[in-house]
TILUM-903180 format. One line per field, with one value per residue: chain; residue in three letters; x, y, z of N, C-alpha, C, O in turn. Coordinates in steps of 0.2 Angstrom, whole numbers, plus 2048, in hexadecimal, padded with zeros to 3 digits. Each point is the difference from the previous one (the first is absolute). Layout:
BEGIN
cadena	A / ...
residuo	ALA / ...
npx	X / ...
npy	Y / ...
npz	Z / ...
capx	X / ...
capy	Y / ...
capz	Z / ...
cpx	X / ...
cpy	Y / ...
cpz	Z / ...
opx	X / ...
opy	Y / ...
opz	Z / ...
# end
This chain:
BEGIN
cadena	A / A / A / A / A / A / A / A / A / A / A / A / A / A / A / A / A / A / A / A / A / A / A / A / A / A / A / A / A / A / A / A / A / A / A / A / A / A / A / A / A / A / A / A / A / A / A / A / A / A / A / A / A / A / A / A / A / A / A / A / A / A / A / A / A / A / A / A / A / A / A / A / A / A / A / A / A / A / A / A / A / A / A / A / A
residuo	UNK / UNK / UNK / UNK / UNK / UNK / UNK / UNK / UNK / UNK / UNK / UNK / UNK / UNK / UNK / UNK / UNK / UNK / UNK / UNK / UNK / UNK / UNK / UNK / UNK / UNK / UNK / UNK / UNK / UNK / UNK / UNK / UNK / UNK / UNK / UNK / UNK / UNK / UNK / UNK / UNK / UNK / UNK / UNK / UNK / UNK / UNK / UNK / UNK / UNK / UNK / UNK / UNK / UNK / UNK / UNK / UNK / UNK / UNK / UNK / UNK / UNK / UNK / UNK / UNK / UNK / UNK / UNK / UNK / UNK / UNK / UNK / UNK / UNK / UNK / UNK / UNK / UNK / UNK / UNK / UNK / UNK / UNK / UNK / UNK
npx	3EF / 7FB / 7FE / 7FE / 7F9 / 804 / 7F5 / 802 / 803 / 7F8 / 808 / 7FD / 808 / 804 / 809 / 802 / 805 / 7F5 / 807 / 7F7 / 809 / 7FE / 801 / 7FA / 808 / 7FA / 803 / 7FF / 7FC / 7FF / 805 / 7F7 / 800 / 808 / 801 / 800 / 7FB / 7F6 / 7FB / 801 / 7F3 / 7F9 / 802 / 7FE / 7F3 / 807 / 7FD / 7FE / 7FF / 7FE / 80A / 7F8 / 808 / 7FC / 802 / 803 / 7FD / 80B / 7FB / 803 / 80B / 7F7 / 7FD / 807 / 803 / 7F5 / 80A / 7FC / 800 / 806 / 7FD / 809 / 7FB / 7FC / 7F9 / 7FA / 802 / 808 / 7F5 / 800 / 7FD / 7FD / 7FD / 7FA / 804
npy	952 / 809 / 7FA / 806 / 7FB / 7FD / 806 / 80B / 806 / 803 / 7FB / 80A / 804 / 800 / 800 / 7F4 / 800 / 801 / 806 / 7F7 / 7FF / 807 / 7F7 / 7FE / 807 / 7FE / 7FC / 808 / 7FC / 805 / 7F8 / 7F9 / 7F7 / 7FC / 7FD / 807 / 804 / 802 / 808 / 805 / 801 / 806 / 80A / 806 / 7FF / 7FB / 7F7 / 7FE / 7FA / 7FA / 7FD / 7F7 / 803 / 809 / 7F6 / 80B / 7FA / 807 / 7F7 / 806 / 7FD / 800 / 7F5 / 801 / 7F7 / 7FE / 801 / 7F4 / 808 / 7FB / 80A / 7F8 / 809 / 7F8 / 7F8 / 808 / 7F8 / 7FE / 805 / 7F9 / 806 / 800 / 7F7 / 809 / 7F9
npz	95A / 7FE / 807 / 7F8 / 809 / 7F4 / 801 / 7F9 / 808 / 809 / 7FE / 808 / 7FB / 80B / 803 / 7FD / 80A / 7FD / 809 / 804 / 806 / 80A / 806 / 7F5 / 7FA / 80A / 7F5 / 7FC / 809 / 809 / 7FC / 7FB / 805 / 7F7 / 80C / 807 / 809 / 7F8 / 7FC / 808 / 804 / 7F9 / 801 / 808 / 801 / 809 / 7FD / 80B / 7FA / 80A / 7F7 / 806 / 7F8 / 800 / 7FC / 800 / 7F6 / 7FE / 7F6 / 809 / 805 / 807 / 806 / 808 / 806 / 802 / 806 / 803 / 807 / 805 / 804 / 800 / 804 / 806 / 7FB / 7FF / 80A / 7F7 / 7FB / 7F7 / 7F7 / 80C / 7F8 / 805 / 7FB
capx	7FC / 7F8 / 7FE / 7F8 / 7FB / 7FB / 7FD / 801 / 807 / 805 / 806 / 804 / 804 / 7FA / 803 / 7FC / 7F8 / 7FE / 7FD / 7FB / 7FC / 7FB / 7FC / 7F8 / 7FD / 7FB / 7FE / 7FC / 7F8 / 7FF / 806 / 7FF / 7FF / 805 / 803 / 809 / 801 / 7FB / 806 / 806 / 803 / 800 / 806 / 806 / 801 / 801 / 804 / 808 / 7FF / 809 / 7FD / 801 / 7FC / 7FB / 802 / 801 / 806 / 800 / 805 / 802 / 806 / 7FF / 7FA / 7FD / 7FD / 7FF / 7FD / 802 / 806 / 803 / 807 / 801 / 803 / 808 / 803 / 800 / 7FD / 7F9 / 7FE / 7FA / 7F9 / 7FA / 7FB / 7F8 / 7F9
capy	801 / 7FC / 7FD / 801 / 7F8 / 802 / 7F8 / 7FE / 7FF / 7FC / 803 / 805 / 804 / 808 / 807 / 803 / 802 / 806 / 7FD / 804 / 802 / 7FC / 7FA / 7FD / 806 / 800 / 808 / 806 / 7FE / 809 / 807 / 808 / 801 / 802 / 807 / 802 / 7FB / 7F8 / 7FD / 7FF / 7F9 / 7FA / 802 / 801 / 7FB / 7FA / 7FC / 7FF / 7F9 / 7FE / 7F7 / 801 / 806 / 800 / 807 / 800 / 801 / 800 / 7FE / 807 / 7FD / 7FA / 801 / 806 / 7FD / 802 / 7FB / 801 / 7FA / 800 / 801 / 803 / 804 / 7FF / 7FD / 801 / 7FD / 801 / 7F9 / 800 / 802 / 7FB / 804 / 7FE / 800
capz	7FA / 800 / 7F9 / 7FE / 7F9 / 7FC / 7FD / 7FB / 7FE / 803 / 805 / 7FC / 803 / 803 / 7F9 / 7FA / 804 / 803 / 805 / 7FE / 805 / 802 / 7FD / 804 / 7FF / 7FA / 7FC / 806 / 7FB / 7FD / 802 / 800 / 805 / 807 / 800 / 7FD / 803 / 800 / 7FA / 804 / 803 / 7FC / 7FA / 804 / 807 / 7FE / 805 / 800 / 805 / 802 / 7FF / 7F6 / 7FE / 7F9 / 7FC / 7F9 / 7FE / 7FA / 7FC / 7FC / 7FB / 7FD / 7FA / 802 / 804 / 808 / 807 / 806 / 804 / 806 / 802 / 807 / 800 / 805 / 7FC / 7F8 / 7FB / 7FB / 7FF / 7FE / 806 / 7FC / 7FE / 801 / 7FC
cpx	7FA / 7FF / 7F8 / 800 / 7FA / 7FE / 800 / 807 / 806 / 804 / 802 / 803 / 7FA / 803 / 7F9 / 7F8 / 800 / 7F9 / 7FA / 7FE / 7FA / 7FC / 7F9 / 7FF / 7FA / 7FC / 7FA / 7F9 / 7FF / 805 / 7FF / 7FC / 805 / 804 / 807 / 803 / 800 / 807 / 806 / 802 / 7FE / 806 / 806 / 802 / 7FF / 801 / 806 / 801 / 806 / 7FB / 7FD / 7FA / 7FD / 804 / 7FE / 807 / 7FB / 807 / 803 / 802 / 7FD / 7FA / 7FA / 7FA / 7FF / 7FD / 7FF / 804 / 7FD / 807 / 800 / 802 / 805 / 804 / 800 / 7FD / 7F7 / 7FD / 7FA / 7FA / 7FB / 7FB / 7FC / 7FA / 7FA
cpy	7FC / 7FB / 7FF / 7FC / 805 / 7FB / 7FE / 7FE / 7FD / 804 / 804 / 804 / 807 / 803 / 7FF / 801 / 807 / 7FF / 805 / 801 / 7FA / 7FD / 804 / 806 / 803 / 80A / 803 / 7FE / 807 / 804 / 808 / 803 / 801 / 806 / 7FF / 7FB / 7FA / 7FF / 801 / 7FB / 7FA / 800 / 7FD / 7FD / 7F9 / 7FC / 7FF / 7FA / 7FE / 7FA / 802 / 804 / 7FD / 805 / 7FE / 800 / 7FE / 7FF / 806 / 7FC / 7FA / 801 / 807 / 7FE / 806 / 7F9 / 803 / 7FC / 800 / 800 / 800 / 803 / 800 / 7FB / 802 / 7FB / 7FE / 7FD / 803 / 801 / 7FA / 803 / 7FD / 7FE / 806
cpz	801 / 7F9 / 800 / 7FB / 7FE / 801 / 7FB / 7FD / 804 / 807 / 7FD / 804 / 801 / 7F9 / 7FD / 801 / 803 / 805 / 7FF / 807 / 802 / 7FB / 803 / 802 / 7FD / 800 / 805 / 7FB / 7FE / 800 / 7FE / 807 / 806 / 800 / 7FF / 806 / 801 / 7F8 / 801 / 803 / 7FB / 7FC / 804 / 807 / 7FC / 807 / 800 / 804 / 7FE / 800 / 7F8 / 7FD / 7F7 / 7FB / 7F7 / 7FD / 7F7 / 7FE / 7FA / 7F9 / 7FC / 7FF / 802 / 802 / 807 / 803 / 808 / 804 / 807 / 802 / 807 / 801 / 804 / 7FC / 7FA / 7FE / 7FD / 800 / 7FC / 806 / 7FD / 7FF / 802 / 7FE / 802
opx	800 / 800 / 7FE / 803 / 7FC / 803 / 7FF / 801 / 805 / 7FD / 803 / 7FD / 7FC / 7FB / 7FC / 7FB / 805 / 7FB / 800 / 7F9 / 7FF / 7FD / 800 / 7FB / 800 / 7FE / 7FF / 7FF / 800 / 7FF / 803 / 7FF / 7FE / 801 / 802 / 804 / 804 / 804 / 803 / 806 / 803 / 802 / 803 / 806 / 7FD / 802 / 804 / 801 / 803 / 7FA / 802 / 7FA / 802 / 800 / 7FF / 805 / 7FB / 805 / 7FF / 7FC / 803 / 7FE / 7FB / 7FB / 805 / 7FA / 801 / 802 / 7FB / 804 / 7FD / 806 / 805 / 806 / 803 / 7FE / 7FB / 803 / 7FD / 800 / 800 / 7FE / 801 / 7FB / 7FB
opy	7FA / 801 / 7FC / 800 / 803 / 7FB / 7FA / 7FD / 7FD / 804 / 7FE / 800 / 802 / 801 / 805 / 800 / 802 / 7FD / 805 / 801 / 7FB / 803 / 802 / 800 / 802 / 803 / 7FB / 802 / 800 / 806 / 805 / 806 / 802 / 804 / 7FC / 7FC / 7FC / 7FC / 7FD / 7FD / 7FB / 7FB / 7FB / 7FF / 800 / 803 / 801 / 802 / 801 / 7FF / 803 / 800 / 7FA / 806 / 7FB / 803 / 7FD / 802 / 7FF / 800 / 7FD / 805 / 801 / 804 / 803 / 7FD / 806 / 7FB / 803 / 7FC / 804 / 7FE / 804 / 802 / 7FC / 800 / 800 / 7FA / 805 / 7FE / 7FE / 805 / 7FA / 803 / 800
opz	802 / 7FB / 805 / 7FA / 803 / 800 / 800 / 7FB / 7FD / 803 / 7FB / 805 / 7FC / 7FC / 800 / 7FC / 803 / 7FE / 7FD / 800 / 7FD / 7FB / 806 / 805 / 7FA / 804 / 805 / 7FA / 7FA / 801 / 802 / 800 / 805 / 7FB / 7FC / 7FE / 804 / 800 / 7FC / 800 / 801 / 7FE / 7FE / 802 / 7FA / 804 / 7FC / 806 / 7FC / 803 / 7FC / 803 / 7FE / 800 / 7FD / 804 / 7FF / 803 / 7FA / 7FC / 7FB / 7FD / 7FC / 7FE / 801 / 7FE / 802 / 7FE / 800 / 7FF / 803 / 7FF / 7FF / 800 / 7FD / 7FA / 802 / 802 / 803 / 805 / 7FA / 802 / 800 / 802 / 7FD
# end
């Protein structure tokens, strides 16, 4: 079992977290300009990197908070993403 630290709450069991996908995804500046290919790969391609990745998780069960993390993906283990000013 995964254990995911809410920033707000602390250490909690995966159960009550829903994984939100890649971190730092950013919306298409026109999207009414894209085709059906250009919006396919915004909806659907993602990274898949062996080591540590960026992701979202939401606190479903508790404060219903959305953060980010870094995760490694060979170890599962977590760690708060740092903010950059």
């Amino acid at each position: 079992m995964l254990s995911i630290r809410c920033p707000w709450c602390g250490d909690r069991d995966e159960t009550e977290f829903r994984y939100g996908g890649q971190a730092h995804v950013d919306f298409p500046e026109n999207p009414a300009e894209l085709d059906d290919a250009e919006w396919a790969e915004y909806l659907f391609i993602r990274d898949n990197p062996r080591g540590l990745f960026h992701e979202r998780w939401a606190h479903t069960a508790g404060c219903r908070r959305w953060f980010n993390v870094v995760r490694d993906t060979e170890t599962n283990e977590m760690r708060p993403e740092k903010v950059v000013p």
